[in-house]
C-alpha positions in Angstrom: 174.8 78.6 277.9 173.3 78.5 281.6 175.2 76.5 283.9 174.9 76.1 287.9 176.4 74.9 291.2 174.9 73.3 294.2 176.1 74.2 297.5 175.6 74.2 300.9 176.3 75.8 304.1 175.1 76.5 307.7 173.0 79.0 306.1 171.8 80.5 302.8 174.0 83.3 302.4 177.0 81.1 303.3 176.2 78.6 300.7 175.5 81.3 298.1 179.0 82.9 299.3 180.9 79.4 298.4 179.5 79.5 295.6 180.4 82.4 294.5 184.0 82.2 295.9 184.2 78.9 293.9 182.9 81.0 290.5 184.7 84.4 290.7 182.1 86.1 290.2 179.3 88.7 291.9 176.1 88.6 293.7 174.6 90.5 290.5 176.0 88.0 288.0 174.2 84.8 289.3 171.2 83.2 289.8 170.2 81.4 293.1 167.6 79.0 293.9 167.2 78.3 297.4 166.1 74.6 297.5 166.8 74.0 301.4 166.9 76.7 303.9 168.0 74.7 306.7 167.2 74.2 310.4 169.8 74.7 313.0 168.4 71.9 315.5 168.2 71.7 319.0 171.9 71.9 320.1 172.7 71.4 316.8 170.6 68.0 317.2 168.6 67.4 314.1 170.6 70.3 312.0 169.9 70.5 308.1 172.2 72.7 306.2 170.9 75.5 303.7 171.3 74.3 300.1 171.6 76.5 297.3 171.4 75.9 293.5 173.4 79.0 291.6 172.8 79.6 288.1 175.2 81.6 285.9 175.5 82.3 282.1 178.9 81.1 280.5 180.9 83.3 278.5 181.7 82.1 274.9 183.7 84.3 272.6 180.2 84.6 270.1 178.7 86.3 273.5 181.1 88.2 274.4 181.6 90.1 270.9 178.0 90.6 271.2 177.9 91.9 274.7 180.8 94.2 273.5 179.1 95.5 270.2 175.8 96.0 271.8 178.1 98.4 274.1 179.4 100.1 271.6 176.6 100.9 269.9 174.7 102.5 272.6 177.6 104.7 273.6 177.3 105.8 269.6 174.0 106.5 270.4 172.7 103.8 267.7 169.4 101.4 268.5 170.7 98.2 267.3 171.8 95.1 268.6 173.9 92.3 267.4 173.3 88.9 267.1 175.4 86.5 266.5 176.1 82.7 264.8 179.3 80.8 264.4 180.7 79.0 261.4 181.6 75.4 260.9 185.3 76.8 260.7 184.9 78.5 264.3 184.3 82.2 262.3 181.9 84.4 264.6 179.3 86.0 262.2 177.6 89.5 263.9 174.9 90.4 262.2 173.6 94.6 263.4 169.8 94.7 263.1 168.1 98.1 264.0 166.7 100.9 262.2 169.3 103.8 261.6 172.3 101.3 259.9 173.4 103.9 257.5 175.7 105.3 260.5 176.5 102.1 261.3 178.2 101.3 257.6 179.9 105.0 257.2 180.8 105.8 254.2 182.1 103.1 252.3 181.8 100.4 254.9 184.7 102.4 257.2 182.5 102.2 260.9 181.8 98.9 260.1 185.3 98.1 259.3 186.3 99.6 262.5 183.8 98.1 264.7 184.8 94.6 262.9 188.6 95.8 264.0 187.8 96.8 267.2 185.7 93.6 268.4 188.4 91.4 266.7 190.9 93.1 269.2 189.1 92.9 272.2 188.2 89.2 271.6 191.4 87.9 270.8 193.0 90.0 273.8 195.0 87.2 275.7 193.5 84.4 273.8 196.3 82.0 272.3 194.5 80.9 268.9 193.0 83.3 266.9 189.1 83.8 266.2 188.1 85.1 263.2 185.5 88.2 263.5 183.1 89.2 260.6 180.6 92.1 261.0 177.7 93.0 259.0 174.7 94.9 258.6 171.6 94.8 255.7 173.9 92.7 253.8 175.8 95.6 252.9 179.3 93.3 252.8 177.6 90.9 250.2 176.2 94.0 248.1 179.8 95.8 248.3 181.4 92.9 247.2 179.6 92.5 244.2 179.2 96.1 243.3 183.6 96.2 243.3 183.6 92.9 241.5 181.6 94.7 238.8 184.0 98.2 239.2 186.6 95.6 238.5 185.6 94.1 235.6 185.1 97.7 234.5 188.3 99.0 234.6 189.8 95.9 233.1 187.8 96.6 229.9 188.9 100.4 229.6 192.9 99.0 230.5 192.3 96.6 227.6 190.3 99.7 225.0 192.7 102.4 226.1 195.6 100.6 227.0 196.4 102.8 229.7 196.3 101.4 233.3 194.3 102.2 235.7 194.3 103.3 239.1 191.7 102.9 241.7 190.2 104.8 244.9 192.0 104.0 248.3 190.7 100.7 249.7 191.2 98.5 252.7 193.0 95.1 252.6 189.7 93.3 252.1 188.5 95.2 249.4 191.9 95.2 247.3 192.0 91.2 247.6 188.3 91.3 246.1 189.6 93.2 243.1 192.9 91.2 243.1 190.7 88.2 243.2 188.3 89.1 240.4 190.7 90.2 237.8 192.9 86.9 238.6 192.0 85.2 235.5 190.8 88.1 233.8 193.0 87.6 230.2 195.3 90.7 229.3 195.2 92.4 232.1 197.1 92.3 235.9 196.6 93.9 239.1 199.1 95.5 241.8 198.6 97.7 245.2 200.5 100.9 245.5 200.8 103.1 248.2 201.0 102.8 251.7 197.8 103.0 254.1 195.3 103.8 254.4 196.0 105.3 251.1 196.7 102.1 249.4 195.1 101.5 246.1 195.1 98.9 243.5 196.2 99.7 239.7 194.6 97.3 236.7 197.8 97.2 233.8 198.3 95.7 230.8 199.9 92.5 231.0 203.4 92.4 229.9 203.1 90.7 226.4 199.5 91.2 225.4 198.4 92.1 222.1 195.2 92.8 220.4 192.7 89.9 219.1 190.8 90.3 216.0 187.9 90.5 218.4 189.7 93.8 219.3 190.5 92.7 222.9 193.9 91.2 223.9 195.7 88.0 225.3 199.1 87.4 226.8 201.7 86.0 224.6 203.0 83.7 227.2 200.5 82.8 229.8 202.4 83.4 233.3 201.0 83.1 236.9 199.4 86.3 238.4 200.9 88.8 239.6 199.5 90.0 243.0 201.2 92.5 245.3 201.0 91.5 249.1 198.6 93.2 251.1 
């Protein structure tokens, strides 16, 4: 959002130097319009002071996550750029547009994790209430999301055929609580993390007490809340 100042002096660069006193900031980080340039007078008969009109753009957290990504990604050598939108609940949204995202997402999402991490640090540094940071590119968290939702459902169907439990790959906290999430109501089966990071992983098990349906799947003798390790 651009905002300005008026001020004015015995001359223009005096006026522009108030001004920028009165900002804290730098001759490079403002605009200025000079709308009066002043007339000393006759023995300072008749004197008009210079007037100035300094513009500046204020920081907002959404601009300053971008500014910082955009940063980052040209000291990783990437052409993209970020842009930004915020949420109803005050969540800053970074969407990466450009052409070479694949080393943008890593493998499995893990640079774009750590960007995510890395602009959530910077941004909350010295700020007393927390704002939430989600970062994305080609709608790769949306297609992830739905591609573990399916791996979940999987391996709940093999827990239930072979009655074996099943371990998965390491995962970060957000992925485990999509697999968590997924199986929550799934009958027969429950989920758990293991581990310790960043090899932490989730295992699918038989819930205590199922038994097989004539349908040949199973269901929990007594029907009990799920249980879901903490993150």
């Amino acid at each position: 959002m651009t905002k300005y100042i008026e001020k004015q002096a015995a001359t223009i660069d005096e006026a522009v130097q108030l001004a920028l006193d009165e900002l804290q900031m730098d001759r490079d980080s403002v605009s200025v319009e000079v709308l009066e340039k002043g007339k000393s007078g006759f023995f300072g008969i008749g004197a008009v002071p210079a007037r100035v009109r300094v513009s500046y753009e204020e920081s907002t957290p959404e601009s300053e996550a971008k500014d910082f990504v955009d940063g980052l990604l040209q000291r990783m050598g990437i052409q993209g750029e970020a842009f930004p939108s915020v949420k109803e609940d005050g969540q800053i949204i970074l969407d990466i547009r450009g052409e070479d995202m694949g080393a943008v997402i890593g493998r499995r999402g893990d640079t774009l994790d750590a960007i995510q991490y890395l602009t959530s640090l910077t941004i909350n540094r010295g700020k007393e209430e927390h704002i939430r940071i989600a970062i994305d590119t080609e709608g790769y968290r949306a297609k992830r999301e739905e591609s573990l939702q399916r791996l979940a459902r999987k391996m709940a169907g093999k827990v239930l055929k072979y009655r074996k439990n099943m371990t998965l790959e390491p995962m970060n906290p957000y992925e485990r609580r999509i697999i968590h999430a997924t199986l929550q109501d799934y009958k027969g089966v429950t989920t758990y993390s293991t581990g310790t990071e960043p090899n932490r992983r989730v295992v699918v098990a038989m819930e205590r007490g199922a038994r097989p349906q004539r349908s040949g799947g199973y269901r929990s003798r007594t029907p009990r809340p799920r249980r879901n390790d903490a993150e």
